[in-house]
N, C-alpha and C positions, 0 to 999 in steps of 0.2 A: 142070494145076494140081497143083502139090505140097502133100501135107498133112505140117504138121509133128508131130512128137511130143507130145504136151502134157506140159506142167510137172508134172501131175497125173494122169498114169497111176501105180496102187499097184502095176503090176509089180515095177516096181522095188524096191519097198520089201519085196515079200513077199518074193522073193527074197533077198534083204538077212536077213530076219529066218529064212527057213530054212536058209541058209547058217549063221548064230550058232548056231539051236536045234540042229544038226546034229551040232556042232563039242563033243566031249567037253569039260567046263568043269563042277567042281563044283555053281557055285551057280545053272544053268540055270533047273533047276524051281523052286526059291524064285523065282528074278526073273519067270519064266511066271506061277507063280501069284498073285505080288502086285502086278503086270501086267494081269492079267483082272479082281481082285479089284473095283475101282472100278467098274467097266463090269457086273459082276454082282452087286453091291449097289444100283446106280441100278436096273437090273433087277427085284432081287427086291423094293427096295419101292414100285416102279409096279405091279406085281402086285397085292403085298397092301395097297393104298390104297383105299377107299372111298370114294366121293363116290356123294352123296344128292343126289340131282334134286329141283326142284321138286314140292313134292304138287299134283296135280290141280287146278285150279279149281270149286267148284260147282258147280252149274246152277241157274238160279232160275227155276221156268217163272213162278211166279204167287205174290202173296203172298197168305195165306190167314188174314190175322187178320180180315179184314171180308167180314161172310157176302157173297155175291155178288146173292144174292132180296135185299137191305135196299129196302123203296120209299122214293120222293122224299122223303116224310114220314122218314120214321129218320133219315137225312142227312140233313135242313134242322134234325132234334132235335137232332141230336149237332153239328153246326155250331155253333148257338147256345150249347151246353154248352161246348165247347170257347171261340168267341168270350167269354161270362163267367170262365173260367177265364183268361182271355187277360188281361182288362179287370183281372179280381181282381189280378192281376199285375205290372200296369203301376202299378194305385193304389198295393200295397206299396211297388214300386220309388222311388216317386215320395214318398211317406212317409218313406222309410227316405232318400230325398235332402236330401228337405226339414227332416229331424230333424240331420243332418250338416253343413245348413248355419246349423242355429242354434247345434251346438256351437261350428262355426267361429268366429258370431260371437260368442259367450261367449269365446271363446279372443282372438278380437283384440279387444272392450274391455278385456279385461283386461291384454295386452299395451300398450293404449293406442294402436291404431289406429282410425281413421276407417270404422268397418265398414258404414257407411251407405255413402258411395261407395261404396267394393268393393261392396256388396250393387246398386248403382243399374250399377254397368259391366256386374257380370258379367249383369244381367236384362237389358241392353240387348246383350250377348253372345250370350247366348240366345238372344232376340229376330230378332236377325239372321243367326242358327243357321238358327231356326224358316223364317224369313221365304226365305232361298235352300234349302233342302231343298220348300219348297211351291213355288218358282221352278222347282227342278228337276224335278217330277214333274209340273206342267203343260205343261212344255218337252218329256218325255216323251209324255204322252199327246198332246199334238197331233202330235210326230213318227208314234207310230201308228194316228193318225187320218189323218192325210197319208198313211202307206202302206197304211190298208186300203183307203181311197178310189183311192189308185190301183190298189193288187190288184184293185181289184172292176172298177175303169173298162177294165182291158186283157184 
């Protein structure tokens, strides 16, 4: 088997280029040096480039805002506190709705719409808001009652 020359041996080429450099000709060393010039500018500023890595991730062993001793008593306190702060919450919300929707409808008598309808759709809107969200979370909970019954049967 015969191996050919390849298209891409730089013999050739170097040869070529030391033959020219060789060859008396004024403007050799300008054309040498602004010939390198590119190739040691890419150079010098891969060098002097910076790049910052990601800092470090934390470590979080344990959170430490709740003492660890609290007995069942503490936590069933601060549950309830927390649940009134919840409830307080909800009533505002629920307030601050209910006050929005009498602007509302001070705004369409006075535009001169029907605000009773609107007021009878949107509670039967609601309604059936209410009505499949309490669809869904029994649809849940018997899904997992069906799989703790089965967890526990196998």
């Amino acid at each position: 088997m015969r191996i050919l020359p390849s298209r891409f041996n730089p013999t050739g080429g170097v040869a070529d280029f030391w033959n020219e450099i060789r060859r008396p000709q004024p403007y050799r060393w300008p054309i040498l040096f602004v010939s390198i010039l590119p190739a040691a500018l890419m150079v010098w500023w891969g060098v002097n480039s910076t790049r910052y890595g990601e800092p470090e991730r934390p470590t979080i062993e344990y959170i430490t805002t709740l003492d660890p001793a609290r007995s069942e008593a503490e936590i069933q306190a601060e549950n309830r506190a927390n649940q009134e702060i919840k409830d307080l919450r909800a009533a505002e919300e629920a307030r601050i709705a209910e006050e929005k929707r009498e602007i509302y409808k001070s705004l369409g008598r006075a535009s001169g719409l029907d605000v009773e309808e609107i007021e009878r759709k949107a509670a039967a809107e609601r309604a059936a808001e209410k009505a499949a969200a309490e669809k869904r979370r029994a649809e849940a909970a018997a899904k997992a009652k069906a799989a703790a019954s089965e967890s526990a049967g196998q």
